[in-house]
C-alpha positions in Angstrom: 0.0 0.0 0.0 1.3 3.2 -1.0 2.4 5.4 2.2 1.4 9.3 2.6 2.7 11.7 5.0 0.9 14.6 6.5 2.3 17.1 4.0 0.8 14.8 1.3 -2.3 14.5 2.6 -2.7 18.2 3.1 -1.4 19.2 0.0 -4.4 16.3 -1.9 -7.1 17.6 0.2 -6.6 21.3 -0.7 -6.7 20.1 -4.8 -9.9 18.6 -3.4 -11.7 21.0 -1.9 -10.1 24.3 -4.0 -10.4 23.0 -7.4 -13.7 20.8 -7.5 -15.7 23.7 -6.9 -17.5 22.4 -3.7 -14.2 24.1 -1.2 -13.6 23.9 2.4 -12.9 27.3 3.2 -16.4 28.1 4.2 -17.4 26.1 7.0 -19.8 23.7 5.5 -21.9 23.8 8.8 -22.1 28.1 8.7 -25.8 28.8 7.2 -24.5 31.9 5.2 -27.1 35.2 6.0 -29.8 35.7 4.0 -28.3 39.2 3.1 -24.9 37.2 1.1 -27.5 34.3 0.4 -29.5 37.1 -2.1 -27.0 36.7 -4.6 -29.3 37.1 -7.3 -31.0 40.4 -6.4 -31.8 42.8 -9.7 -33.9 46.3 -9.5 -37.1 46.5 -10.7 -36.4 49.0 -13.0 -33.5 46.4 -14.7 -36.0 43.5 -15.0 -38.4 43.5 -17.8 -40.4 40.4 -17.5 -38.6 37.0 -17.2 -35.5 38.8 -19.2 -32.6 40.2 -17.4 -32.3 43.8 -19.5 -28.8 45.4 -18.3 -27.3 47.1 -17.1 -27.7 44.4 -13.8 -27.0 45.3 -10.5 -26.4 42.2 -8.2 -24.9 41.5 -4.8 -21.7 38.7 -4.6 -21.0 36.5 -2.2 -18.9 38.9 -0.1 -21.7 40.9 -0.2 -20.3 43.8 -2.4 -22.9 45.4 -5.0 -21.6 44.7 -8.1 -22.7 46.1 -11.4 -22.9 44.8 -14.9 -23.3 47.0 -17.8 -24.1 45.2 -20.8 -24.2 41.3 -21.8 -21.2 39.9 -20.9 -19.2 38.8 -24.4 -16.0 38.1 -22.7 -15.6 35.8 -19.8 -13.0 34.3 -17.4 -13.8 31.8 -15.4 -11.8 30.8 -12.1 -13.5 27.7 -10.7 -14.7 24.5 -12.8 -18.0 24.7 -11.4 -18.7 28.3 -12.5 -17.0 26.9 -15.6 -19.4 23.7 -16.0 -22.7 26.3 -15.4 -21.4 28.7 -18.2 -21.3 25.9 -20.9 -24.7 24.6 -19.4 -26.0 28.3 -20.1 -25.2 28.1 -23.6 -22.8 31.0 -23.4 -19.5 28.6 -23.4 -18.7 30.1 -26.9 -18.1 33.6 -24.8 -15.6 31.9 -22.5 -12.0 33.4 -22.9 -10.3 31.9 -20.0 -10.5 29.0 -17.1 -8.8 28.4 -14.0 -6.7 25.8 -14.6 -6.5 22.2 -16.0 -9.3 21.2 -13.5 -11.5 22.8 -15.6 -12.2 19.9 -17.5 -15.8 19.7 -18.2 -17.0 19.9 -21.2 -14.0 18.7 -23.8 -14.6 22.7 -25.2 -13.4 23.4 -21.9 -9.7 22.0 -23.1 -9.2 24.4 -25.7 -9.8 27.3 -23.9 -6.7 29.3 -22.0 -6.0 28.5 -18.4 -5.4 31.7 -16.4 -3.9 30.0 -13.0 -1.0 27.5 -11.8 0.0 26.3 -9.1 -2.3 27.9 -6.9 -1.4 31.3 -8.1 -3.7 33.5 -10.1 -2.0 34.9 -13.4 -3.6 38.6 -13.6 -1.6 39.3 -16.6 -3.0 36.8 -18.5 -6.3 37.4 -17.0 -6.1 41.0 -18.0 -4.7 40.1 -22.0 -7.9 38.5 -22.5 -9.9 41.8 -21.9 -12.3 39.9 -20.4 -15.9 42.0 -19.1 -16.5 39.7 -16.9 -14.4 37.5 -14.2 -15.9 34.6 -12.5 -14.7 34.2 -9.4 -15.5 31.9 -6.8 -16.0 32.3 -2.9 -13.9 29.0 -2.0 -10.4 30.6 -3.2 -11.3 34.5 -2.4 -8.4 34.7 0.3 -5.7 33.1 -2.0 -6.5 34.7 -4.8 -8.0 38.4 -3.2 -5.0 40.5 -4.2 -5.2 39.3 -7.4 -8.9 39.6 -8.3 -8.5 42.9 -6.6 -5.9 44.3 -9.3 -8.4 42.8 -11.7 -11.0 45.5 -10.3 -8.6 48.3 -10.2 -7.8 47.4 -13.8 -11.4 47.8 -14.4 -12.9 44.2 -15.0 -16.4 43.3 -13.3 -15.1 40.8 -10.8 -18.5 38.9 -9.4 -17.8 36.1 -6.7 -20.1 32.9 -6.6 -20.8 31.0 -3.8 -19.1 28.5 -2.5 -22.8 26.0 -2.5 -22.6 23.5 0.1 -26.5 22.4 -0.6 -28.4 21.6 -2.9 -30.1 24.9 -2.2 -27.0 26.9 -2.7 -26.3 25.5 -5.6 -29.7 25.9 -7.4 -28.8 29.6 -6.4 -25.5 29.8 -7.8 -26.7 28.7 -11.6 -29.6 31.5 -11.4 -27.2 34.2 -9.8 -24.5 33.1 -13.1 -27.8 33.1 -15.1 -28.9 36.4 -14.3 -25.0 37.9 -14.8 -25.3 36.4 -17.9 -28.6 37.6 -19.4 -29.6 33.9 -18.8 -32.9 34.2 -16.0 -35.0 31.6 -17.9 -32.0 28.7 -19.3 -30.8 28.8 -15.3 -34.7 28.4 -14.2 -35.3 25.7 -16.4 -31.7 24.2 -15.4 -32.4 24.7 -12.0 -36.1 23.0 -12.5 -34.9 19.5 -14.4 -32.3 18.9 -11.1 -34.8 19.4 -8.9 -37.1 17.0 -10.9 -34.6 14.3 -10.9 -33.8 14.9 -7.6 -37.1 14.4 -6.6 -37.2 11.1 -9.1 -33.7 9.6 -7.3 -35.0 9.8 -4.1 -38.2 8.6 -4.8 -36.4 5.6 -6.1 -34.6 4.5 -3.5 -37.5 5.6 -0.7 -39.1 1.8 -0.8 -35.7 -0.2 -0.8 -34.6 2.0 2.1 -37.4 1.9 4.3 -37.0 -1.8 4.0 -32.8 -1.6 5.3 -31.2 1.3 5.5 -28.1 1.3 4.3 -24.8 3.2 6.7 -22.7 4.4 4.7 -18.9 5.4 5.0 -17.2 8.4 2.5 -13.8 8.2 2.3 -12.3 11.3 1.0 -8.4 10.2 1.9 -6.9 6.7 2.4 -4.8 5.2 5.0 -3.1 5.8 7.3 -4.4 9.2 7.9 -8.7 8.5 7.2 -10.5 11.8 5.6 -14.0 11.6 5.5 -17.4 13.0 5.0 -19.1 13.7 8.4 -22.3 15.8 8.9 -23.1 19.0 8.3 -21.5 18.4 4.7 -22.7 18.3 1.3 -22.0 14.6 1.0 -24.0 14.0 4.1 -26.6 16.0 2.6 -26.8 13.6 -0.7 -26.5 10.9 1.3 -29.8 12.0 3.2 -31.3 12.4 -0.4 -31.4 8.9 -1.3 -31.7 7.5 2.2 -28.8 6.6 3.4 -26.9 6.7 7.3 -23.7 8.2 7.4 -21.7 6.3 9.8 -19.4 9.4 10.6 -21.1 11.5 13.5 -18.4 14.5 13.6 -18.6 17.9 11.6 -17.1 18.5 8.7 -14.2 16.4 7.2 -12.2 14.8 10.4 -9.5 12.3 10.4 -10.8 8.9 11.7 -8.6 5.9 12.5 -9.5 2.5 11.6 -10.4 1.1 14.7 -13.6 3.8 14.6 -14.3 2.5 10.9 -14.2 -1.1 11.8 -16.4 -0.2 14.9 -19.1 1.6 12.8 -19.3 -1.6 10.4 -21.0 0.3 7.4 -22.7 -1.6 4.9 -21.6 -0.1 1.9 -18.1 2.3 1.6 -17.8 4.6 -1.2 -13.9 5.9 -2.0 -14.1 9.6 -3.4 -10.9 10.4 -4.9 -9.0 8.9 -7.5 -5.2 10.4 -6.8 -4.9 6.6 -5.8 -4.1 3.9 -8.2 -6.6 0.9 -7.7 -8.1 2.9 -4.7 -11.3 -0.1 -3.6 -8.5 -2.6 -4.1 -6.8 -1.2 -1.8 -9.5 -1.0 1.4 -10.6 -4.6 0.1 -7.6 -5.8 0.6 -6.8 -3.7 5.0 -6.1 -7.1 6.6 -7.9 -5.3 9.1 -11.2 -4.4 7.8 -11.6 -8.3 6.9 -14.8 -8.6 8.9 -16.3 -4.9 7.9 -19.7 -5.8 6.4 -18.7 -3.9 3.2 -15.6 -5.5 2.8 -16.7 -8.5 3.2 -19.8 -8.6 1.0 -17.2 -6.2 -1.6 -19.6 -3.2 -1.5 -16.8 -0.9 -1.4 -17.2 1.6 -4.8 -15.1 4.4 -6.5 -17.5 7.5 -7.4 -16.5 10.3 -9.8 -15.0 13.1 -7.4 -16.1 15.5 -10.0 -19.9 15.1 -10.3 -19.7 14.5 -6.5 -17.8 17.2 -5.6 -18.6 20.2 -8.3 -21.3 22.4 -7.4 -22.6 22.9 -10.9 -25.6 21.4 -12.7 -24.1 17.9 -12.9 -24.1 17.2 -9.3 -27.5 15.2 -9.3 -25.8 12.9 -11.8 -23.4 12.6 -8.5 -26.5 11.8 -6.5 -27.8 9.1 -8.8 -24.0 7.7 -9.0 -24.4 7.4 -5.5 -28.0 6.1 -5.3 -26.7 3.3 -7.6 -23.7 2.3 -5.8 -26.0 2.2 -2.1 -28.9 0.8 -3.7 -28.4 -0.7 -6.9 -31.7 -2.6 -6.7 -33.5 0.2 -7.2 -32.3 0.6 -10.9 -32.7 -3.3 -11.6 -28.6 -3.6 -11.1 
């Protein structure tokens, strides 16, 4: 089994929670006011109907009024969910610039120029693409706030997204980028299909878990020092969705050793990262966790960190990826 030290493991979980688009620099467990929550507020006077008509004023999520002239033509994206929602909008065509090779999603996404390295924002190259309008995103505002804020003084609209850690939030996110976008009715209807399927997953998997109820343990960082998914997260949320108990009782994302694993005995143990050559061979095989019910039975399952993990429109394909892992009986697998 490969070995990680503490630097490693710090170093893997900040790619994880900066870059996916679902961060841990807000406190998952926070419920953000309702004054930054109003991301999407316009004037009456700018709203004409269902259309957005501009000039746009809206508030971020730092709370900063921020005002947007015309239709944005230009855009630089600087998280992969902001990204993802853009292309979802139709308006990928407009986007000039993404974060960094993260931004993955959709292949278009690969052609377009990548503005940050290493952690570090590149304002020059931000500011050659003479963007009108800068995506930011509220998970990487302190390491990246000097830069965003020559961005400003150099005159670019800077808006800053939310870093959703619900299903609420994120449904908020897509119509805040909708309405910056001139986009009110595409984010709606996004917005309305992922609460429909939402609705259809957990409706599938309500009979099969009223029956046995699945506990479930996220793994978010392998041995010997455990990550995983407690409460008050977005994961625990999702796993609540479709019915499932998560075994892990702390806040947030604490390190667990494996006696408190092999204690909890969960049924079914999903592995969500994929830095990890032959990651669910690799818990099958803890000499340790021999007698773990989801060891044993091989219910142990590698999920896509990306449509788990980005807050962007795909993440209810991460529910149902989960759904079917937990309960494949109720899609006939």
């Amino acid at each position: 089994m490969r070995k990680w030290n503490v630097t490693s493991i710090a170093i893997i979980l900040l790619l994880f929670t900066l870059l996916t688009g679902c961060g841990a620099n807000a406190d998952p467990n926070t419920e953000q006011p309702e004054e930054s929550k109003n991301q999407n507020q316009i004037t009456e006077e700018q709203s004409s109907g269902d259309e957005v008509a501009f000039p746009v004023t809206m508030k971020d999520a730092t709370g900063k009024e921020v005002e947007i002239k015309e239709e944005p033509k230009r855009i630089v994206s600087l998280m992969p969910s902001n990204t993802e929602i853009v292309f979802a909008l139709e308006k990928g065509d407009n986007l000039v610039g993404a974060s960094t090779e993260y931004d993955n999603y959709p292949e278009e996404v690969n052609e377009i120029e990548k503005v940050a390295a290493n952690f570090e924002l590149n304002v020059e190259k931000v500011l050659s693409l003479k963007p009108d309008l800068v995506l930011a995103h509220g998970s990487n505002l302190t390491t990246w706030e000097s830069g965003l804020k020559q961005l400003e003084d150099s005159g670019v609209t800077v808006l800053v997204i939310e870093d959703a850690q619900s299903f609420k939030a994120v449904y908020q996110t897509i119509e805040t980028i909708g309405k910056a976008l001139g986009k009110k009715d595409e984010a709606n209807e996004i917005v309305e299909n992922m609460q429909a399927k939402l609705a259809d997953i957990t409706e599938k998997t309500t009979e099969i878990a009223n029956d046995e109820k699945k506990s479930v343990f996220v793994e978010i960082s392998p041995a010997p020092e455990i990550y995983a998914a407690g409460t008050g997260t977005f994961m625990n949320e999702m796993l609540e969705a479709i019915h499932s108990e998560n075994i892990v009782e702390e806040e947030g994302y604490p390190t667990l050793n494996e006696e408190a694993v092999i204690k909890s005995n969960p049924d079914v143990i999903i592995v969500n990262y994929s830095y990890v050559e032959d990651a669910v061979d690799q818990v099958l095989q803890r000499a340790a966790w021999k007698d773990v019910t989801a060891v044993k039975e091989k219910q142990v399952y590698q999920v896509d960190e990306d449509l788990v993990s980005r807050s962007g429109p795909r993440i209810i394909e991460g529910v149902e990826e989960l759904a079917k892992a937990i309960y494949p009986e109720a899609y006939g697998e």
